[in-house]
C-alpha positions in Angstrom: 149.0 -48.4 45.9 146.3 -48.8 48.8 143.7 -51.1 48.8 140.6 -51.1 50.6 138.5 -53.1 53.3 135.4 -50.8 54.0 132.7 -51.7 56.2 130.9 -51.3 59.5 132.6 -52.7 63.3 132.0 -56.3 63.0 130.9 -56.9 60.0 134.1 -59.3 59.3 136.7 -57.5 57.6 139.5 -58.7 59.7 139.1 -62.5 58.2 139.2 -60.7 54.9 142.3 -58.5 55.5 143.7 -61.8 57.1 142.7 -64.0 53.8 144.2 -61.2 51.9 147.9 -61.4 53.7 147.9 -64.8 53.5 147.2 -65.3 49.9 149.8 -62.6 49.2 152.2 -63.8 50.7 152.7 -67.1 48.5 153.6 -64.6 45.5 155.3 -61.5 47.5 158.9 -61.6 46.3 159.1 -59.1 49.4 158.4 -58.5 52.9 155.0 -58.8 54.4 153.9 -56.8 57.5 150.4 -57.1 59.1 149.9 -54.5 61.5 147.0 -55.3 64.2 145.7 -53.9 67.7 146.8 -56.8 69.5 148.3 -60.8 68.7 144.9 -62.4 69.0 145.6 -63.5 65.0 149.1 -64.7 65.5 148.3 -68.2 64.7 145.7 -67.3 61.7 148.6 -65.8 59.8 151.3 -67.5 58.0 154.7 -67.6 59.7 156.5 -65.7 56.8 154.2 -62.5 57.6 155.6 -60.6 60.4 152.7 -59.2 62.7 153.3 -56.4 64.9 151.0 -55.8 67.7 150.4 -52.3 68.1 149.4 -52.4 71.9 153.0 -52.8 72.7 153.5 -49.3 71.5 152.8 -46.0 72.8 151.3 -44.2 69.8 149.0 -41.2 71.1 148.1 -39.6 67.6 148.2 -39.6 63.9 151.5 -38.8 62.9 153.4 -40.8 65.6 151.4 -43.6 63.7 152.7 -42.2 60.5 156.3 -41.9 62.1 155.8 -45.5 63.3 155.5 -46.5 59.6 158.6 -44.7 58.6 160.7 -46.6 60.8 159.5 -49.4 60.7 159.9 -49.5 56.0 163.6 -47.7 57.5 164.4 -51.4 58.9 163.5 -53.1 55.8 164.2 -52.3 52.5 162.5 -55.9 51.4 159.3 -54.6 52.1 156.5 -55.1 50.0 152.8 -55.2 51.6 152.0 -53.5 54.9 148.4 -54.8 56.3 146.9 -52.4 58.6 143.8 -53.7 60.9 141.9 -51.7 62.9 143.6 -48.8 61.2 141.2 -45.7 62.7 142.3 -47.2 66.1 145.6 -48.1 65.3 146.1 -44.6 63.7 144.6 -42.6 66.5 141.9 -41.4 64.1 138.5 -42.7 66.5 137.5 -39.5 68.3 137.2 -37.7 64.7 141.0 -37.6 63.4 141.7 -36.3 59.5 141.4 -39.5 57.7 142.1 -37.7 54.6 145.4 -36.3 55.3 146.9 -39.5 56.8 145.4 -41.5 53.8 147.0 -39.3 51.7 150.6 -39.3 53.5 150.2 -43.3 53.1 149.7 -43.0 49.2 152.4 -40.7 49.1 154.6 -43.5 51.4 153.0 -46.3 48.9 155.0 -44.6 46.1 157.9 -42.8 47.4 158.5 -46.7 48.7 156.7 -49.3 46.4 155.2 -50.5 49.1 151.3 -51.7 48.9 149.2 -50.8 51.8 145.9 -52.7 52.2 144.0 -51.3 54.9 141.1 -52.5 56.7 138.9 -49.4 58.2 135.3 -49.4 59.9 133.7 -46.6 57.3 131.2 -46.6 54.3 132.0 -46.0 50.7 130.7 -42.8 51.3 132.8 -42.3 54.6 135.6 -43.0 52.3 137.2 -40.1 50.3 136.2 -40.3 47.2 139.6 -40.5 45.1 140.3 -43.8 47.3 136.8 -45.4 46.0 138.8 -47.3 43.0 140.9 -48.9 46.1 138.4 -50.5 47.2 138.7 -54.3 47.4 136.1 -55.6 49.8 132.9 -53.6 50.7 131.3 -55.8 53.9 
């Protein structure tokens, strides 16, 4: 399953996504990995969720960000919600990058896996493809 966080840079969809992770957290019987562009929201997460700062990592394109998600559900075989901030930059998809094909390699991963994906991403519903619209959680 993926869920959505859709709207334009700034419009506060981070404090959602973080609101999110932390509320699931206190019923995940899993894992819980919040993926972000950097540890500025270290302390605004609970201590249970692990946060991985994506900086620190030399991820050039789409499907080294896809490979990064492999390995990183390779390590844990508890894990049950993946966060992903930021997720056009994280994913290398700013400068015009398939959306749709990496979208639909992380529903593919959500259910090969079990593993819930909520993502937060700077595009309108009608940026969005359309057979992700019932994903959608939050609309900012």
């Amino acid at each position: 399953m993926i869920q959505f966080i859709i709207g334009e840079k700034g419009k506060g969809k981070t404090k959602v996504l973080l609101d999110k992770a932390n509320a699931e957290i206190k019923n995940a019987s899993g894992n819980v990995v919040y993926l972000d562009k950097s540890a500025q929201h270290m302390y605004e997460l609970n201590n249970k969720i692990r946060l991985i700062d994506m900086s620190s990592y030399p991820i050039t394109d789409s499907d080294e960000f896809l490979g990064f998600i492999y390995g990183i559900i390779s390590q844990d075989h508890d894990l049950e919600y993946m966060f992903l901030d930021s997720f056009l930059k994280n994913a290398r998809l700013e400068e015009g990058g398939d959306v749709a094909t990496v979208l639909k390699e992380l529903d593919g991963i959500s259910k090969q896996f079990d593993i819930k994906f909520v993502i937060s991403i700077s595009v309108t519903r009608d940026q969005l493809p359309a057979e992700y619209h019932e994903g959608i959680i939050a609309e900012l």
